[in-house]
C-alpha positions as CSV (number, residue, x, y, z in Angstrom):
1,X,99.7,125.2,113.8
2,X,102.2,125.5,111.1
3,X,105.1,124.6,113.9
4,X,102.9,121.3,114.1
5,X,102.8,120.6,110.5
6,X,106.7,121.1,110.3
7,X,107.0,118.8,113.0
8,X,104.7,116.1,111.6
9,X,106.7,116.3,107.9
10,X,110.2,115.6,109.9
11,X,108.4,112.5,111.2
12,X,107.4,111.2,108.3
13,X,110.9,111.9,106.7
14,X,112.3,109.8,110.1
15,X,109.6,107.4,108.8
16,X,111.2,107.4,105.0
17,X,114.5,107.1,106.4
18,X,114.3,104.3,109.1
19,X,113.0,102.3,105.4
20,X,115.8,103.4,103.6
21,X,117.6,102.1,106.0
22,X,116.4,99.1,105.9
23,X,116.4,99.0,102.2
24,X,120.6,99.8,102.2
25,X,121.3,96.9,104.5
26,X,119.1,94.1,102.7
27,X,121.4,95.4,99.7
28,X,124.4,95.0,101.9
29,X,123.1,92.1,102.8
30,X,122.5,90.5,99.6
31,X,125.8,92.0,98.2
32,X,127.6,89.4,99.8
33,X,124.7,86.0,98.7
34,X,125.5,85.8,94.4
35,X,121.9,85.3,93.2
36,X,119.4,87.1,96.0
37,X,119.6,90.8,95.2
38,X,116.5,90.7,93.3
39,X,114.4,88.7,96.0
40,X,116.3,90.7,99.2
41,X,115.1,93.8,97.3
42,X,111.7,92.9,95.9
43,X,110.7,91.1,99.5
44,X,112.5,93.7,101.4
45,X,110.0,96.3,99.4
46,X,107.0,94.4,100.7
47,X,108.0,94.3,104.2
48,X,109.1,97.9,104.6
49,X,106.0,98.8,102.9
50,X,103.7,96.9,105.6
51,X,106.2,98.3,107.6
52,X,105.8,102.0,107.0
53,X,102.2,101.7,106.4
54,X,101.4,100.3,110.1
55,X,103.1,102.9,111.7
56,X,101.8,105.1,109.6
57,X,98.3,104.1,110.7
58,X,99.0,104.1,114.4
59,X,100.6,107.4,114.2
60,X,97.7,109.0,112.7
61,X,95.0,106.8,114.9
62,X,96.7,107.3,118.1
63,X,98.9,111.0,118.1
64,X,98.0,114.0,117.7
65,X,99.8,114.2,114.5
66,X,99.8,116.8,111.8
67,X,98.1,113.9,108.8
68,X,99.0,116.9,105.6
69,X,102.5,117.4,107.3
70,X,103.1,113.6,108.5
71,X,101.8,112.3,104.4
72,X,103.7,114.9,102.5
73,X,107.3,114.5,104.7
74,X,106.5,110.3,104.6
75,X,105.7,110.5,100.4
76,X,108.5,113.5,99.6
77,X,111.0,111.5,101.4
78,X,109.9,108.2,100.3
79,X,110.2,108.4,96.8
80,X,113.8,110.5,96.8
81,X,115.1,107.6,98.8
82,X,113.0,105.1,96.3
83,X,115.2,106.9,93.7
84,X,118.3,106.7,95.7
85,X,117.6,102.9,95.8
86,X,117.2,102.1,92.3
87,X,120.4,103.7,91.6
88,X,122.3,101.7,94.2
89,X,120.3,98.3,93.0
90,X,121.2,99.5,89.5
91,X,125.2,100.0,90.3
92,X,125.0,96.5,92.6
93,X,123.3,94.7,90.2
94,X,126.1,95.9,86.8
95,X,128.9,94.6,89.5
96,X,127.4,90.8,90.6
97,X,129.5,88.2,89.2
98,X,126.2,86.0,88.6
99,X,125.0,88.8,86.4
100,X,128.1,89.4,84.1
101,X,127.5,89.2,80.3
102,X,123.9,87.9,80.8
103,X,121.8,90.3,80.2
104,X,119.3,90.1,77.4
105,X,120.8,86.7,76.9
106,X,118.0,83.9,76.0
107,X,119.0,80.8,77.7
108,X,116.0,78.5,76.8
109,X,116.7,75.9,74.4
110,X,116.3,76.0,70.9
């Protein structure tokens, strides 16, 4: 039982981890298109989040998965790489051109 659980946490981890991967290359992505970091990331966020909840719900419909294991590896792993993201949208975002000396800047008129 407890080889089970183990088993299930590593898959939700591979879970985390295919949507950090998707998360790093949307930010390579827009790395390279001035001007859509901020909607590559924020609609990238939605997708792998459909994304990660489907298979999460056909995993746990249709295997015989651990659920404790297969939710604490997915959540545990999720929110380190969540972490690991907002430091690399943070870094990306100081270095955009399109961002430089802007911040906290009010542009409207008057």
């Amino acid at each position: 039982m407890l080889q089970q659980a183990w088993i299930a946490a590593v898959t939700g981890v591979a879970v985390a981890g295919v949507s950090a991967l998707i998360a790093w290359f949307g930010l390579r992505w827009s790395a390279r298109r001035p001007g859509t970091m901020m909607v590559a990331v924020l609609g990238g966020t939605m997708i792998r989040l459909l994304l990660v909840g489907g298979v999460s719900i056909l995993l746990l419909l249709f295997t015989q998965v651990h659920s404790t294991g297969y939710a604490a590896g997915l959540i545990c792993a999720y929110l380190a790489f969540l972490g690991i993201e907002v430091v690399f949208v943070v870094r990306a975002r100081q270095k955009d051109p399109t961002n430089a000396g802007e911040e906290g800047v009010d542009k409207r008129a008057g």
